[in-house]
C-alpha positions in Angstrom: 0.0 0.0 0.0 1.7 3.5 -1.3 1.7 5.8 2.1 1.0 9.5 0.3 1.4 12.6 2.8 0.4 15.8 1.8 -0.5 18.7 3.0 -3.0 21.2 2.6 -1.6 23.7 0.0 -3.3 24.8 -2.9 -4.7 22.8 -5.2 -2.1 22.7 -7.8 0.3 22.3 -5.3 -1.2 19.5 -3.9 -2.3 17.8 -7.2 1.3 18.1 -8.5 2.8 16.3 -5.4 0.5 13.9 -5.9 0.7 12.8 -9.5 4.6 12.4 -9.0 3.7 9.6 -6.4 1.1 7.5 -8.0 1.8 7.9 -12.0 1.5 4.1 -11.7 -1.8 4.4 -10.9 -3.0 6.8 -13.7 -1.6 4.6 -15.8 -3.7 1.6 -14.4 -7.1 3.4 -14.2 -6.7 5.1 -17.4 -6.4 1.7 -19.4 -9.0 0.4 -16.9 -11.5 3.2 -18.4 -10.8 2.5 -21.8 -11.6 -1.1 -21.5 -14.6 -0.5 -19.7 -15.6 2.1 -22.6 -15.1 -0.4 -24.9 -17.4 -3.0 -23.2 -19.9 -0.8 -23.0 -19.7 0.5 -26.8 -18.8 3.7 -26.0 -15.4 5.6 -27.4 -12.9 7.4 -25.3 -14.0 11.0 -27.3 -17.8 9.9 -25.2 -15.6 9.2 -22.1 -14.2 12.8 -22.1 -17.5 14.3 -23.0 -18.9 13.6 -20.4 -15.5 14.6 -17.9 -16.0 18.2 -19.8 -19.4 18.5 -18.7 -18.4 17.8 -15.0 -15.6 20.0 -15.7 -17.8 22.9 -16.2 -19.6 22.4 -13.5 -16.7 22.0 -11.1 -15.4 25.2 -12.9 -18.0 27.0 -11.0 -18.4 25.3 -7.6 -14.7 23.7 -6.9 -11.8 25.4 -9.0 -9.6 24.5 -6.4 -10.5 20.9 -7.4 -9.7 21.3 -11.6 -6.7 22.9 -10.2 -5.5 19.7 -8.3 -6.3 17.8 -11.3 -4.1 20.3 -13.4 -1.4 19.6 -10.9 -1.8 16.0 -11.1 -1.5 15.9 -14.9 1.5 18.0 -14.6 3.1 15.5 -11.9 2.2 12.7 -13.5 3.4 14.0 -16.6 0.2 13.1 -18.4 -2.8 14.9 -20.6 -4.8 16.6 -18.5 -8.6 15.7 -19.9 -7.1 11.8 -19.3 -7.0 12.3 -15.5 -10.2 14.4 -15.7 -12.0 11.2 -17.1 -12.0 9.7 -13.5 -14.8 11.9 -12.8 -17.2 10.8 -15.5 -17.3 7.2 -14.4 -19.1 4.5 -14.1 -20.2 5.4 -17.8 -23.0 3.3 -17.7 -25.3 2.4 -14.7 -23.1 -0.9 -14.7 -19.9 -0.5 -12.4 -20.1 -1.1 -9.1 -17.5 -2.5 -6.1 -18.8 -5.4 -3.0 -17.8 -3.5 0.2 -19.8 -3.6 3.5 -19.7 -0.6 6.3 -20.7 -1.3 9.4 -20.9 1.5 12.3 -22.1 0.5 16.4 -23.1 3.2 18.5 -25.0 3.7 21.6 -25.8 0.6 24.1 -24.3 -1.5 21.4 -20.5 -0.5 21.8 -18.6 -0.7 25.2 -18.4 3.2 25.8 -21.1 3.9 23.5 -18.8 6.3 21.2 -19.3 5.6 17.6 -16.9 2.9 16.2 -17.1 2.0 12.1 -15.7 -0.9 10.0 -15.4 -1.0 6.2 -13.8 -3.5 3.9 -12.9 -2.5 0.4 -13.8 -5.1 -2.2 -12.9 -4.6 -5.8 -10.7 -6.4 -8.6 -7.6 -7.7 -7.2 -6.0 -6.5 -10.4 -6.5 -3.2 -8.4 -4.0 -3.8 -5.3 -1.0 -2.3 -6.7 -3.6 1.0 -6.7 -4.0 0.9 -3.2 -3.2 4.5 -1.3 -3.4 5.8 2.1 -3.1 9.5 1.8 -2.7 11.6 5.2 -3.8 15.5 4.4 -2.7 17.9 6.8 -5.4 20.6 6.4 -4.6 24.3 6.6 -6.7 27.6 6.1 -10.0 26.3 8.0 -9.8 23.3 5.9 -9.9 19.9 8.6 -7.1 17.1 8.2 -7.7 13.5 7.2 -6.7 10.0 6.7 -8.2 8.5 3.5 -7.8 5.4 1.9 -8.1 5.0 -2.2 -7.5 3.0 -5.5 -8.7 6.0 -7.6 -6.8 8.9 -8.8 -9.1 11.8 -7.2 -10.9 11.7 -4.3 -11.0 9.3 -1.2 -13.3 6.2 -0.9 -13.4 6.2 3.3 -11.9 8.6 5.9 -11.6 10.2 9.0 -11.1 13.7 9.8 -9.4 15.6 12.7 -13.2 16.7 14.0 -14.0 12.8 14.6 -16.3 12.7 11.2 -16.0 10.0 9.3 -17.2 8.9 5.9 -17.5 5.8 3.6 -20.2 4.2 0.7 -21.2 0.9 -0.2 -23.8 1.6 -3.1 -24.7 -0.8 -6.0 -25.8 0.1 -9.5 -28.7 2.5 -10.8 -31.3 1.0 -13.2 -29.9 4.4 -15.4 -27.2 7.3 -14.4 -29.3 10.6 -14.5 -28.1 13.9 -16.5 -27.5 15.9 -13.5 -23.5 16.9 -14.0 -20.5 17.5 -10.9 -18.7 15.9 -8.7 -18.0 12.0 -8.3 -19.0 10.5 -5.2 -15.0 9.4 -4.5 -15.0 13.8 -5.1 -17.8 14.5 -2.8 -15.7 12.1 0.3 -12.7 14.0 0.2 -14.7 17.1 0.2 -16.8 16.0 3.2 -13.5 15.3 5.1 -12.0 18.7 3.9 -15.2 20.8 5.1 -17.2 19.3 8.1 -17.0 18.8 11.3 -20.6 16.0 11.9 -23.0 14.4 10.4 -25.5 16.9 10.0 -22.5 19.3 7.9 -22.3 16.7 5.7 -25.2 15.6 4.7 -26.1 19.3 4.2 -22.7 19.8 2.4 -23.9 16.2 0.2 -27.4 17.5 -0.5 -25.8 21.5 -1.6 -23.4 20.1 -4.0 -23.7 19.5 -7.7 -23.3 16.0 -8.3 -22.3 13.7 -11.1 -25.1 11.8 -12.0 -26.6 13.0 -8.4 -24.3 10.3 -7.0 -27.1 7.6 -8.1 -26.4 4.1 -6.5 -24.4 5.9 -3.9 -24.8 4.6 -0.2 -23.0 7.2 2.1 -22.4 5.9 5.5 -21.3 9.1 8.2 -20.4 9.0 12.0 -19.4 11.8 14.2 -18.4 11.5 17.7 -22.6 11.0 18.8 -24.5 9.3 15.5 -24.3 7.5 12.3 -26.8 7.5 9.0 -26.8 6.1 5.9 -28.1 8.8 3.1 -29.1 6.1 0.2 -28.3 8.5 -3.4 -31.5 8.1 -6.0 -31.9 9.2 -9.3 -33.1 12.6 -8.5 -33.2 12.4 -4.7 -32.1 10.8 -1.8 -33.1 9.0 1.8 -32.0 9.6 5.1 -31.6 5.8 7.2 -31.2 6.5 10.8 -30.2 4.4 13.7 -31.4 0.4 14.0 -31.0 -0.2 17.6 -27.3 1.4 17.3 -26.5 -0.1 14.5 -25.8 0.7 11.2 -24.8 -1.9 7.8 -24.1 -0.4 4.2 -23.6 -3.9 2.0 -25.1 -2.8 -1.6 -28.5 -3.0 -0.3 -30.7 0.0 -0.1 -33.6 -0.3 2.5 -35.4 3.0 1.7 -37.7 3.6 -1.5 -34.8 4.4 -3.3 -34.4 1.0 -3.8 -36.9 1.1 -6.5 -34.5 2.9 -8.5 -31.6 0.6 -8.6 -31.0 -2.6 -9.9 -31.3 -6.2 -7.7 -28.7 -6.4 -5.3 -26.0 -8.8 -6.2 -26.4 -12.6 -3.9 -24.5 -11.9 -1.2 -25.5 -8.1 -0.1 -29.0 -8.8 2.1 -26.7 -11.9 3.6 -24.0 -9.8 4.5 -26.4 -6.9 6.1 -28.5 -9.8 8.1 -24.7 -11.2 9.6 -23.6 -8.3 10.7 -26.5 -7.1 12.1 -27.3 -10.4 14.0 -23.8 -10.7 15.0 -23.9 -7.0 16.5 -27.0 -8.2 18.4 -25.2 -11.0 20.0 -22.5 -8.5 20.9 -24.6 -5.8 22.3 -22.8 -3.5 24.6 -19.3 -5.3 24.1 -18.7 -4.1 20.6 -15.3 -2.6 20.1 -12.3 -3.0 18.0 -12.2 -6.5 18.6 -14.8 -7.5 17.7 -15.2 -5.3 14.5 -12.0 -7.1 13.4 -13.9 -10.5 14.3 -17.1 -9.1 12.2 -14.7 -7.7 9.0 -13.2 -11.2 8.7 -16.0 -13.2 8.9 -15.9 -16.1 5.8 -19.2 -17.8 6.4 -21.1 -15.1 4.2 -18.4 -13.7 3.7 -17.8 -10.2 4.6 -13.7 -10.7 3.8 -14.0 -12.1 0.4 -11.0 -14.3 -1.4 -12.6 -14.4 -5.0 -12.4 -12.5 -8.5 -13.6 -9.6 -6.2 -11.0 -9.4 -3.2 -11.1 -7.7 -0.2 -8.3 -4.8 -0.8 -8.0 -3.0 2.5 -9.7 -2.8 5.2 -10.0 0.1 8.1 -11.7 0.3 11.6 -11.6 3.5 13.2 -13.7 5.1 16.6 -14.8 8.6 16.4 -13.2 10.1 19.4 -9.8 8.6 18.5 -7.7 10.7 16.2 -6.3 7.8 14.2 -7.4 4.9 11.9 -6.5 1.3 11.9 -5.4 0.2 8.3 -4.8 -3.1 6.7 -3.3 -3.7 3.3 -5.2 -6.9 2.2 -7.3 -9.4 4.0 -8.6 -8.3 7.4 -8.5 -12.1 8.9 -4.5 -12.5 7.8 -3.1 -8.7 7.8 -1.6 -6.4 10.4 -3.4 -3.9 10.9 -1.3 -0.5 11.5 -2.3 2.6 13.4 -2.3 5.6 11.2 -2.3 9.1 13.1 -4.4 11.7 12.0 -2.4 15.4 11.8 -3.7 17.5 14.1 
């Protein structure tokens, strides 16, 4: 796993420090995309299209984000619209990761302070792409520890206000028009910019979104409460607390799930383990037994197959730091990352 620190310069700056560490990876995802373009019967000049639409958008609400990507280009010593493709994918409603996200809160942890787990699940193809980045924030801006196998954005995190932030969607039955950010783009803003839950899913809601983020299942804790905010087509549903408990598997449980596609097999098993093992744990859930839940086989929540589980983190919300494993969570060390203050 590449360990990326940067700090919280300008954009450019930032993007350009960046691109010099993880060319590697540009290179991956950009032959990535144009496979995937070419399954789906689309040509790269459609590809970029669509990136110049979100570009457009972002030229009005985020600069500071087309100036990272500029940077990144630069560093990476690549074309610029071919890093800005990230943004306009999945092309197709047909693209979508098996991760769970798990948070325990309340009378079901030992102290009752929020505690989350996530596992990572994508192509293992994809492990040489796995990042850790570590943003030290500056003017107002909050620090973070994310962890990634895109080129822009962060796919789970925790920031130095004790917020964090993760997803676990599944596919739309179609991608809307709407035009803007990525939902990898909207994370790293969410660490960047709020301190709780209710910022963020005001922050969510306010922002111009890429295909309004369809298929999206945002999971957020602060240092009192988690909430899953399932993305539709053209809105989206809040999913509050289930006895202090809280499982994102590719299953939405709100009527957005009317606009999406079935779940793939093992999503409603994975949400009904981890929930019933949380019940059995009630008021003794902590980091050991969140490491016990992430490694689970039977269903399984750690997965050993074409899809692999690719990292997996455990964090609790009053701790400023994350624990990270590269890999498996039931064979890999799991290291303590510090968040900068």
């Amino acid at each position: 796993m590449k360990l990326i620190t940067l700090s919280g310069e300008s954009g450019f700056a930032r993007g350009l420090a960046l691109g010099k560490m993880i060319k590697d990876v540009c290179i991956h995802s950009l032959s990535f995309f144009e496979r995937k373009l070419v399954e789906e019967g689309l040509t790269l000049e459609c590809g970029l299209r669509l990136a110049l639409e979100n570009e457009k958008v972002m030229a009005k609400h985020f600069p500071e984000l087309l100036e990272e990507i500029q940077g990144l280009a630069e560093g990476a010593r690549l074309p610029y619209s071919h890093i800005l493709l990230e943004t306009a994918f999945p092309f197709t409603a047909n693209a979508s990761s098996k991760c769970t996200v798990i948070s325990a809160f309340g009378a079901t942890t030992t102290d009752r302070i929020p505690i989350v787990g996530r596992n990572y699940d994508f192509l293992l193809d994809f492990k040489k792409c796995n990042q850790l980045r570590i943003v030290t924030g500056k003017n107002k801006k909050f620090s973070f520890v994310s962890g990634t196998i895109t080129i822009l954005g962060a796919e789970e995190g925790l920031n130095n206000a004790g917020l964090f932030i993760g997803e676990a969607g599944w596919e739309p039955r179609e991608l809307p028009s709407s035009r803007g950010l990525s939902s990898r783009q909207v994370m790293q803003l969410v660490l960047e910019n709020c301190i709780s839950v209710d910022t963020a899913i005001d922050f969510i809601h306010q922002t111009p979104k890429f295909a309004n983020n369809a298929g999206t299942c945002y999971l957020l804790a602060d240092k009192k409460e988690a909430v899953i905010l399932e993305m539709g087509l053209t809105k989206s549903c809040l999913r509050k607390s289930e006895e202090g408990m809280l499982v994102a598997s590719n299953v939405f449980l709100t009527p957005i799930a009317e606009e999406m596609k079935p779940p793939e097999p093992t999503a409603f098993a994975r949400y009904n383990f981890a929930r019933k093992y949380l019940h059995e744990k009630r008021g003794k859930v902590g980091k050991k037994s969140m490491l016990e839940l992430l490694s689970d086989h039977s269903i399984p929540i750690c997965t050993h197959n074409e899809i692999n589980t690719l990292r997996s983190v455990i964090a609790k919300t009053n701790e400023k730091k994350m624990l990270v494993a590269k890999g498996y969570p039931c064979t890999s060390k799991f290291e303590e990352v510090l968040i900068p203050a």
